[in-house]
Gaussian input, Z-matrix of N, CA and C with variables (Angstrom, degrees):
# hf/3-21g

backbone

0 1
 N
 C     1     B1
 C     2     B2     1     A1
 N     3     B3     2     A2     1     D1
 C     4     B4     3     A3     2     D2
 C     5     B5     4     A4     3     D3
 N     6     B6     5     A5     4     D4
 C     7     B7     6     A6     5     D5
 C     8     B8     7     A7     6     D6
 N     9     B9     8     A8     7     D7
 C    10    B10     9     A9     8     D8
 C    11    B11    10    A10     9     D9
 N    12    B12    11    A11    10    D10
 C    13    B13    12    A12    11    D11
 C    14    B14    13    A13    12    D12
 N    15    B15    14    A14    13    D13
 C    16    B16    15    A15    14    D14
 C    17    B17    16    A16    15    D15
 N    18    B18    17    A17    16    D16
 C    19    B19    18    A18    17    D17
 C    20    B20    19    A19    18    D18
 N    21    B21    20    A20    19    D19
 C    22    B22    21    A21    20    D20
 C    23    B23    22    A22    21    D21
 N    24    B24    23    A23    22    D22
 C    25    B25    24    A24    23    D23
 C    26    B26    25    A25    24    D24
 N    27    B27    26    A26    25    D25
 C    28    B28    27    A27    26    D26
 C    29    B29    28    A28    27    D27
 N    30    B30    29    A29    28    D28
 C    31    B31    30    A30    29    D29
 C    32    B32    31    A31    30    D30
 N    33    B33    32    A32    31    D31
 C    34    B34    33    A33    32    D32
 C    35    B35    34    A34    33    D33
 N    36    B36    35    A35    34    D34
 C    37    B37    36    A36    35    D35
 C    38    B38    37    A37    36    D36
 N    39    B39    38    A38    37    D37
 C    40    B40    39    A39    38    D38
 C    41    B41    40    A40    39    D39
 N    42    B42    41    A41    40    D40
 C    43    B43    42    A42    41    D41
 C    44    B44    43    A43    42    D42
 N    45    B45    44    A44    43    D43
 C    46    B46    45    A45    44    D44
 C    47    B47    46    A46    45    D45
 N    48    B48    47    A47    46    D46
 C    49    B49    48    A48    47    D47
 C    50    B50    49    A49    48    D48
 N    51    B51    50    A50    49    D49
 C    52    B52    51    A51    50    D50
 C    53    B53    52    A52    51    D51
 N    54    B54    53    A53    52    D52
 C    55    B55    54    A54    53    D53
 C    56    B56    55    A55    54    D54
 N    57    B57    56    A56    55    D55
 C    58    B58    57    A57    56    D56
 C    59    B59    58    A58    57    D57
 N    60    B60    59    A59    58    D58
 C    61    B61    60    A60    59    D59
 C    62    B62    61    A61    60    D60
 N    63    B63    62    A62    61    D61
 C    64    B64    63    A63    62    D62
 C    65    B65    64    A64    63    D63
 N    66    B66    65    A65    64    D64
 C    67    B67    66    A66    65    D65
 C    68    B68    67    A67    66    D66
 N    69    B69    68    A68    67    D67
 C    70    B70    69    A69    68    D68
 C    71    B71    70    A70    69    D69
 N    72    B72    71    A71    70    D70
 C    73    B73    72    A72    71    D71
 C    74    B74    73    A73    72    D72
 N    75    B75    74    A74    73    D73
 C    76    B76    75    A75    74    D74
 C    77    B77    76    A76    75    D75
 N    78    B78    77    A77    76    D76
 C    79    B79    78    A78    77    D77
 C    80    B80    79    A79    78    D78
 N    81    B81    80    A80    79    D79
 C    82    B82    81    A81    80    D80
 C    83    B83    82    A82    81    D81
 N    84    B84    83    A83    82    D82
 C    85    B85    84    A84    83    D83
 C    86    B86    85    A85    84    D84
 N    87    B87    86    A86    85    D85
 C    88    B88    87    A87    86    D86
 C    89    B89    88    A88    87    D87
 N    90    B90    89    A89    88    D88
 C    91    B91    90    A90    89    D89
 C    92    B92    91    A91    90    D90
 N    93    B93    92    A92    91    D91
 C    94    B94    93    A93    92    D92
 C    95    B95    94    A94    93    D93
 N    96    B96    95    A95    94    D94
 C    97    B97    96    A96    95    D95
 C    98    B98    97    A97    96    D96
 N    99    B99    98    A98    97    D97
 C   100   B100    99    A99    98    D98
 C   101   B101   100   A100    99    D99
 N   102   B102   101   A101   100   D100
 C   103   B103   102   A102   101   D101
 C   104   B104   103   A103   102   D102
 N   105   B105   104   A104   103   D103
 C   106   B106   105   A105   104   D104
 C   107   B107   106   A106   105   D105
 N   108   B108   107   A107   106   D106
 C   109   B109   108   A108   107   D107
 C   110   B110   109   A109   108   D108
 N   111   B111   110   A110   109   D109
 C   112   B112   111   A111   110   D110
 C   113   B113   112   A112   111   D111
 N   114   B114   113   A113   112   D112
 C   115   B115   114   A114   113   D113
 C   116   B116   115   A115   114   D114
 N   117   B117   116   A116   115   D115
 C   118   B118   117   A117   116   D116
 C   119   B119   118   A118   117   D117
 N   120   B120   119   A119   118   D118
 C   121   B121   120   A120   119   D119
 C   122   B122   121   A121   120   D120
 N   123   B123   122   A122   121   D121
 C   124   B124   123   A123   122   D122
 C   125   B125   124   A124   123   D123
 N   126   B126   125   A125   124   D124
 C   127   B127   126   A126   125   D125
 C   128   B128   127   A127   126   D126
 N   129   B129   128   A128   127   D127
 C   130   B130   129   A129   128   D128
 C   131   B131   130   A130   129   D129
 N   132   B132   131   A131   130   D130
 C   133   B133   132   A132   131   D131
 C   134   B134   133   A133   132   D132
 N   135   B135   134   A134   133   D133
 C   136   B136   135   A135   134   D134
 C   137   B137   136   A136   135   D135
 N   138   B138   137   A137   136   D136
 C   139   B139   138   A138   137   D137
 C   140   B140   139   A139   138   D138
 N   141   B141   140   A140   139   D139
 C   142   B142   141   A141   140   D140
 C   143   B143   142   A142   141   D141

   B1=1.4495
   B2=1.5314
   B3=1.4918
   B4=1.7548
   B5=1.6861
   B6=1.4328
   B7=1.3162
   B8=1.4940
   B9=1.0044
   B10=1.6740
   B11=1.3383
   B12=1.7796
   B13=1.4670
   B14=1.6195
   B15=1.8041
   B16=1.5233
   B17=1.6586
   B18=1.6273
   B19=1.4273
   B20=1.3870
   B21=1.4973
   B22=1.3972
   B23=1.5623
   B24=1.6077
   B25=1.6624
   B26=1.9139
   B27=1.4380
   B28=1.4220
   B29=1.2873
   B30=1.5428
   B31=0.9626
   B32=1.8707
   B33=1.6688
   B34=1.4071
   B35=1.6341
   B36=1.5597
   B37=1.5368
   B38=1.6827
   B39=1.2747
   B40=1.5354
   B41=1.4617
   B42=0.9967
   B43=1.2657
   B44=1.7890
   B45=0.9156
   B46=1.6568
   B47=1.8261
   B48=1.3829
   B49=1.7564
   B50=1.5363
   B51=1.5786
   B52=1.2586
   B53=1.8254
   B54=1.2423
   B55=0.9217
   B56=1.6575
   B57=1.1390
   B58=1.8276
   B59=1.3899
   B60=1.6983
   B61=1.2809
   B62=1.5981
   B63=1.7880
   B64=0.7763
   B65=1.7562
   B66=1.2599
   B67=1.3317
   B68=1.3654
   B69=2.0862
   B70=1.1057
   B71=2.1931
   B72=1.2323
   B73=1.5056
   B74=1.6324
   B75=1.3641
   B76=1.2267
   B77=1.5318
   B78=1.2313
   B79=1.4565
   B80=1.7608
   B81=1.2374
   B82=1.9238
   B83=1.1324
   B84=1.4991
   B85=1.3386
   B86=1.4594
   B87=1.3014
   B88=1.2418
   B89=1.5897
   B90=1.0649
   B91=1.5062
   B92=1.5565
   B93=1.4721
   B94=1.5504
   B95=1.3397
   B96=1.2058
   B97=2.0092
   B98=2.2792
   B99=0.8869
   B100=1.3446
   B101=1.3908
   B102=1.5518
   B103=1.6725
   B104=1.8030
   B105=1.1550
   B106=1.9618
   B107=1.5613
   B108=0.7052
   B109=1.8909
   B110=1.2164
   B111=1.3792
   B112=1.5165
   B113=1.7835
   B114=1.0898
   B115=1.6799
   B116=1.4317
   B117=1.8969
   B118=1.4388
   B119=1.5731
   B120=1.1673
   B121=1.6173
   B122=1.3987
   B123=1.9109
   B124=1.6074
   B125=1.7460
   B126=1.5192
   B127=1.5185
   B128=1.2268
   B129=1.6500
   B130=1.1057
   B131=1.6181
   B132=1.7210
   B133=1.8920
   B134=1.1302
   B135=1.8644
   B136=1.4581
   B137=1.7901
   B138=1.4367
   B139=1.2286
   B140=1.7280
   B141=1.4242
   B142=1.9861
   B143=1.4828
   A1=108.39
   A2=117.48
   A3=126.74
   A4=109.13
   A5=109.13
   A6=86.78
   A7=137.00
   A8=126.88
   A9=117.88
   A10=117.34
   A11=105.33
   A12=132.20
   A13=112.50
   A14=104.92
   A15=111.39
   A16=111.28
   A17=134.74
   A18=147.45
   A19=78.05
   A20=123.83
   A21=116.51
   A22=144.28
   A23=93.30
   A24=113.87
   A25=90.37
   A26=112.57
   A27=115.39
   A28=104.83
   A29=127.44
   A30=124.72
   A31=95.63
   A32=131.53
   A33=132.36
   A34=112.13
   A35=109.10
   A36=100.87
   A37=104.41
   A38=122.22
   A39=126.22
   A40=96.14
   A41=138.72
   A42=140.72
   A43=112.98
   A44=122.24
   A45=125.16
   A46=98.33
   A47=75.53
   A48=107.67
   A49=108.03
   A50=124.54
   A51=138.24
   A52=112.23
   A53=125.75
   A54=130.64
   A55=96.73
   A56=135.61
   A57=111.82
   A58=140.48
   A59=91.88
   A60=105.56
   A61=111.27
   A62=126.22
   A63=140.12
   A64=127.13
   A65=118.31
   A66=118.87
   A67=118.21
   A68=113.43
   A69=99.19
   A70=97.10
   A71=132.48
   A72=134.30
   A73=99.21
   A74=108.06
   A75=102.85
   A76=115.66
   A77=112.90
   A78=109.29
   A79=88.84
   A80=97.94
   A81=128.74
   A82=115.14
   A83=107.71
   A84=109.53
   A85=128.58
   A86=106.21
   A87=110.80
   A88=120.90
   A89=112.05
   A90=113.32
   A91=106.50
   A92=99.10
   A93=118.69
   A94=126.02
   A95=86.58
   A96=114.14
   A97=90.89
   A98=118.09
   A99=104.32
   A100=120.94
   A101=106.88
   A102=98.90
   A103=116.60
   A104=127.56
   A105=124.62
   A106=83.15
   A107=117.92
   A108=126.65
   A109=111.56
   A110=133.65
   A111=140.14
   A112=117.07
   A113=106.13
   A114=114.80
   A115=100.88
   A116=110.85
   A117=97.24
   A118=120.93
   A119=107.33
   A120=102.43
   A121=113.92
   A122=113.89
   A123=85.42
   A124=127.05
   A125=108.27
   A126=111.10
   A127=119.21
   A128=110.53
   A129=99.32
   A130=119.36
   A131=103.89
   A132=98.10
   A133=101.28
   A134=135.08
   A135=143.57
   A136=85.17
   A137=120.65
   A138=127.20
   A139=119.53
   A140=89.79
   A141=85.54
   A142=117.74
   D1=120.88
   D2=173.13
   D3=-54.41
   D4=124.79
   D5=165.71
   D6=-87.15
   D7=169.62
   D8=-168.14
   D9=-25.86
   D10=-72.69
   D11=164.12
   D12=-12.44
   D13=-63.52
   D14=-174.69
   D15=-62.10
   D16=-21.96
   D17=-141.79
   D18=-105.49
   D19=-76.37
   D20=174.55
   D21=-22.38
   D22=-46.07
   D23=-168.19
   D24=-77.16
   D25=-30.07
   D26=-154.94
   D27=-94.74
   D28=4.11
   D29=-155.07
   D30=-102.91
   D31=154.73
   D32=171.09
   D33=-84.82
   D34=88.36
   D35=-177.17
   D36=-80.88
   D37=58.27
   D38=178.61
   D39=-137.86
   D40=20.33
   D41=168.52
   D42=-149.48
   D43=117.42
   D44=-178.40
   D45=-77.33
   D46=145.57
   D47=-174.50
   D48=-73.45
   D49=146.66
   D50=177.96
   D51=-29.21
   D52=13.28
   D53=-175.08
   D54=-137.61
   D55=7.35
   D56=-159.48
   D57=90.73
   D58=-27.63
   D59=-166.75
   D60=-85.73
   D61=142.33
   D62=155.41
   D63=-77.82
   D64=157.82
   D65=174.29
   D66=42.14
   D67=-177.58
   D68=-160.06
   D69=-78.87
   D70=0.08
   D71=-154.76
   D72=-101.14
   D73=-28.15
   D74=174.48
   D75=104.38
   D76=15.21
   D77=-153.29
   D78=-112.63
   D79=139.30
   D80=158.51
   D81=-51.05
   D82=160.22
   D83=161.70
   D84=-111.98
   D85=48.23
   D86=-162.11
   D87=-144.34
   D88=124.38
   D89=-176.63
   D90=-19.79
   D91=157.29
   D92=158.67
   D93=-51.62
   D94=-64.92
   D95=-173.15
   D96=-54.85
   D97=-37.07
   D98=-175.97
   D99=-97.84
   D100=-14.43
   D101=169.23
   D102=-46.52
   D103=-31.86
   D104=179.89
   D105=-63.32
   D106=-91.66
   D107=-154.85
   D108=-44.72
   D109=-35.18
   D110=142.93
   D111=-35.63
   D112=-42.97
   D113=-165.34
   D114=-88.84
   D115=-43.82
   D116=166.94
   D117=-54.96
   D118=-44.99
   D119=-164.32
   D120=-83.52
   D121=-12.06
   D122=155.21
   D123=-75.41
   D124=-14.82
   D125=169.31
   D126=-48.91
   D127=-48.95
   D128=-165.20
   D129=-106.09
   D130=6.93
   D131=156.99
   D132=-61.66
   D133=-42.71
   D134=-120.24
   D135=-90.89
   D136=-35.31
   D137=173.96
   D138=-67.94
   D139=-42.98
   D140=169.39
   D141=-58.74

């Protein structure tokens, strides 16, 4: 069994995870002020 540490180190933080998310904290690259308007418009591609 890998330990955490090794899953982390092995992991490609140059591409965001099935969610958006970057790195192991989870954090975007993207302003504050635009995370709402980001979140709307994945709703509403997810709706087209």
């Amino acid at each position: 069994m890998e330990s955490a540490a090794n899953v982390i180190e092995s992991m490609d933080w140059n591409q965001p995870d099935d969610k958006g998310h970057f790195g192991p904290y989870g954090g975007r690259y993207v302003p504050e002020t635009l995370m709402h308007p980001l979140m709307e418009l994945g709703q509403e591609y997810f709706k087209a």
